[in-house]
C-alpha positions in Angstrom: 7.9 20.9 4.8 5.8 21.3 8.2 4.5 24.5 6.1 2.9 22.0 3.7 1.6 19.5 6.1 0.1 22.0 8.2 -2.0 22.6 4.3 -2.5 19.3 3.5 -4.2 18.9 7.2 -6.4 22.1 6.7 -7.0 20.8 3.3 -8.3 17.4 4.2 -9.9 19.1 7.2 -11.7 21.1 5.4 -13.0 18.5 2.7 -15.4 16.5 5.0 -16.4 19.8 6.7 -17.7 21.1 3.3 -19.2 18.5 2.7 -21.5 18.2 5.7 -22.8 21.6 4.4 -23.7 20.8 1.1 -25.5 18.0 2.7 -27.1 19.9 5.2 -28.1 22.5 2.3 -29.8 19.8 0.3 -31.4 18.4 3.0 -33.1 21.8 3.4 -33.5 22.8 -0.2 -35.2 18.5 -0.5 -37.5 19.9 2.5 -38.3 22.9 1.2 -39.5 21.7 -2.1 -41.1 18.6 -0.1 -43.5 21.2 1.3 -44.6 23.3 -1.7 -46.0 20.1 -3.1 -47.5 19.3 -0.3 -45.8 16.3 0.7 -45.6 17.4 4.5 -44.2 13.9 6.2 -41.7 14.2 3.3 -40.3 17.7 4.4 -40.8 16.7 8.0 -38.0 13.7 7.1 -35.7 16.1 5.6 -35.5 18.5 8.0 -35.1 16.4 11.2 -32.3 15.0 9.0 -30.6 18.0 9.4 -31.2 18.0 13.2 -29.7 14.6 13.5 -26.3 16.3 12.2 -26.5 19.1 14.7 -27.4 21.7 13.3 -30.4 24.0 13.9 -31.3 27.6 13.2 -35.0 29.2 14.1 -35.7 29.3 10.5 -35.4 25.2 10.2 -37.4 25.1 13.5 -40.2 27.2 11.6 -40.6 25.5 8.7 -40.6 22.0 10.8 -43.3 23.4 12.4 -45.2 24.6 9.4 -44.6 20.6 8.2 -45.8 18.9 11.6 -49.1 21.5 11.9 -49.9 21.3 7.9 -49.8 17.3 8.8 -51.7 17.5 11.8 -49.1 16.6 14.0 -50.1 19.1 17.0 -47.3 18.2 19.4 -44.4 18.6 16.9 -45.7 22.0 15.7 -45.7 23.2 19.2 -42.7 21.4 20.0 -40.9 23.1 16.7 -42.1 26.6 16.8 -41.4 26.8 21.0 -37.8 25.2 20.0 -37.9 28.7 16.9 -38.8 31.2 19.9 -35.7 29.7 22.0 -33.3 30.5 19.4 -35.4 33.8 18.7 -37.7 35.2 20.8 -38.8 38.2 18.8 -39.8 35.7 15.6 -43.0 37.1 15.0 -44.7 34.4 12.8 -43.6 31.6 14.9 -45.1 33.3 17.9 -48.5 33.5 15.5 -48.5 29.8 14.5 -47.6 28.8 18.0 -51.0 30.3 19.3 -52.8 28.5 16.3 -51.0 24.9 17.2 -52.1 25.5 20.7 -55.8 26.1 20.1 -55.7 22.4 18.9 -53.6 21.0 22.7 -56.7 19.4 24.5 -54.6 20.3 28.3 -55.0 24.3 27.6 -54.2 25.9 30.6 -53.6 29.5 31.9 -53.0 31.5 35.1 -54.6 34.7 35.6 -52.3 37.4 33.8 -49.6 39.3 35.9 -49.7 42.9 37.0 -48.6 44.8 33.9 -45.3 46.3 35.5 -44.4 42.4 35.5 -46.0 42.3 32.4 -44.0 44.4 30.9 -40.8 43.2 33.0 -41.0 39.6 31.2 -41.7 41.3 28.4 -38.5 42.6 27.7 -37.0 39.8 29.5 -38.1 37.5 26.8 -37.0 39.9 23.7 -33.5 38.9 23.7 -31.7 35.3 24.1 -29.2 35.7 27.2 -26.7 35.6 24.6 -27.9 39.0 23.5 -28.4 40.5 26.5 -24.7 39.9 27.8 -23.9 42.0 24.5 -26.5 44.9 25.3 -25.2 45.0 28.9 -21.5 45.3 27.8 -22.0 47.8 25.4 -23.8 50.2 27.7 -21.2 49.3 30.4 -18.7 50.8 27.5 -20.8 54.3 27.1 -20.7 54.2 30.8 -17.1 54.0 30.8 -16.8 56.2 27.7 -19.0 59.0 29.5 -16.6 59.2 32.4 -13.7 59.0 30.4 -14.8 62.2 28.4 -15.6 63.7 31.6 -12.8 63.9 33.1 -11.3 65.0 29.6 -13.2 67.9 29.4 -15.9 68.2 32.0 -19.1 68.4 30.2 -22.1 68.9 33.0 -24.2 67.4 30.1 -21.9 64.1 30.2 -22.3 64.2 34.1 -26.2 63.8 33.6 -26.1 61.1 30.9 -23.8 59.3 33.2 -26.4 58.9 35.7 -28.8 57.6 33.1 -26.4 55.6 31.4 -25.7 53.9 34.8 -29.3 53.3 35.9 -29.9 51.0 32.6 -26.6 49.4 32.6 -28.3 48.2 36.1 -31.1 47.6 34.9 -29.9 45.5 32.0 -27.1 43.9 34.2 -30.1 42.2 36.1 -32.0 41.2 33.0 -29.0 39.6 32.3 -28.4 37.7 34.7 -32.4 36.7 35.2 -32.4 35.7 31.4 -28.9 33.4 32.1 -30.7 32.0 35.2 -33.8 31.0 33.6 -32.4 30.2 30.4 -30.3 27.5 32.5 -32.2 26.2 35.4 -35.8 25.4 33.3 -36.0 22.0 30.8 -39.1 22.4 29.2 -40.3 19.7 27.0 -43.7 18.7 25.2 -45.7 15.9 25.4 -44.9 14.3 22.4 -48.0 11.3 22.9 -51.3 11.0 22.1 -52.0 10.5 26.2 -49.2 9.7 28.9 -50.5 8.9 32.1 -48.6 10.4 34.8 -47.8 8.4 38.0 -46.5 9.2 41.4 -43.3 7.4 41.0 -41.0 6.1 38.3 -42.5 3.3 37.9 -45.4 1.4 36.0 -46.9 -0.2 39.2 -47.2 3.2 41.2 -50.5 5.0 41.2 -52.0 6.7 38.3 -52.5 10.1 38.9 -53.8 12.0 36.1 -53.1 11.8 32.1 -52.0 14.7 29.5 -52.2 14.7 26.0 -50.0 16.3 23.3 -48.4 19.0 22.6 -48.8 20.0 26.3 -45.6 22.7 27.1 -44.3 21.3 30.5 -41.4 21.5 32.6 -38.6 18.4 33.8 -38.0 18.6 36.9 -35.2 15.6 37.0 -34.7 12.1 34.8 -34.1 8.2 36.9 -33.7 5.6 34.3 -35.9 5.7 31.4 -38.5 8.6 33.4 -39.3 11.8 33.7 -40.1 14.1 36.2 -42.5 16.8 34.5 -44.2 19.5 36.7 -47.2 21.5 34.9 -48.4 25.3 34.8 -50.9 24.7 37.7 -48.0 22.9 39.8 -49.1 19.2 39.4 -46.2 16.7 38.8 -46.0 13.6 38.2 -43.6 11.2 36.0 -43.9 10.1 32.5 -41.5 7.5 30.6 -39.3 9.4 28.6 -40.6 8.8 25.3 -43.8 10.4 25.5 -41.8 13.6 26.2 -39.8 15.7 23.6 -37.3 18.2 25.0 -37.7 21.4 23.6 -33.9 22.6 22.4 
């Protein structure tokens, strides 16, 4: 009898659960077909529908942002395509589309570029989710352990060599690791999701103005009190904002 419960309770489990996905799938399909007619604020509707149940994937993200830049919504697009590339870094068109939204963000800033060994450092950094690199760093730490295993089985002077190598970039990767964890945890980035937020010195409406940004500026949150927002920008300025003129990238 508990046999048959323990069914029944999977069963009925399993009912709304299936459910939700054949929702989520015709919200995406209703999206889809939204946008190859060209009805953009329609597909735009349909696919933050299926955000408001939870669920997200970097290919939802790219499409939303195909919708919000098609319908001239600049501070979605970037907001969508920067919320793709933190799911998947290496997304190649979302990357492309991203530099297209932001040639239309009237705050464009830059710093001067790196050295190239940093360059390259972030570089690689940035090719994997931390997720991934955990998973790169524990395999190698297995072919380290594999390579002394088989050494001492049958000591290969070949396997003593890799061993070093293999070593060296389980280091290597140990600390990517840990940097891509770190950052990954300790920066909020959000966009302005306004037309024009003016930033003041403190959370309130009656402290002084101190300059304004515009949208679809990429910014970091430095800390929330109340119904504000701390942001910080690229060139170190910070200010705080009420907290919805700002979208938080996921």
């Amino acid at each position: 009898m508990s046999g048959l419960r323990f069914f029944l309770l999977l069963f009925f489990i399993g009912i709304p659960l299936f459910a939700v996905e054949e929702g989520i799938s015709q919200y995406y399909k209703n999206g889809m077909d939204a946008y190859k007619k060209g009805q953009y604020d329609l597909a735009i509707q349909e696919f933050e529908s299926i955000l408001s149940n939870n669920w997200d994937s970097p290919e939802l993200y790219y499409n939303l942002g195909n919708a919000f830049f098609r319908s001239g919504n600049t501070a979605g697009a970037v907001w969508a395509f920067e919320s793709c590339l933190n799911l998947s870094p290496t997304h190649s068109d979302a990357k492309y589309n991203l530099k297209l939204a932001n040639l239309k963000v009237i705050d464009r800033m830059g710093l001067p570029d790196p050295p190239l060994y940093l360059q390259w450092y972030l570089g690689l950094k940035e090719q994997f989710t931390p997720t991934t690199w955990i998973n790169i760093t524990l395999f190698i730490f297995f072919l380290f352990s594999l390579s002394v295993t088989v050494n001492r089985l049958f000591l290969f002077s070949l396997v003593q060599n890799l061993r070093g190598v293999i070593l060296t970039i389980f280091f290597i990767s140990l600390f990517l690791t840990f940097h891509s964890i770190w950052t990954d945890n300790s920066l909020n980035l959000g966009v302005i999701y306004s037309l024009k937020a003016e930033v003041r010195s403190e959370p309130n409406t009656f402290s002084t103005r101190l300059f304004e940004v515009h949208e679809g500026l990429k910014v970091s949150i430095n800390q929330l009190e109340n119904d504000w927002v701390e942001i910080e920008l690229l060139d170190g300025k910070t200010g705080w904002i009420t907290e919805n003129q700002i979208r938080l990238i996921r």
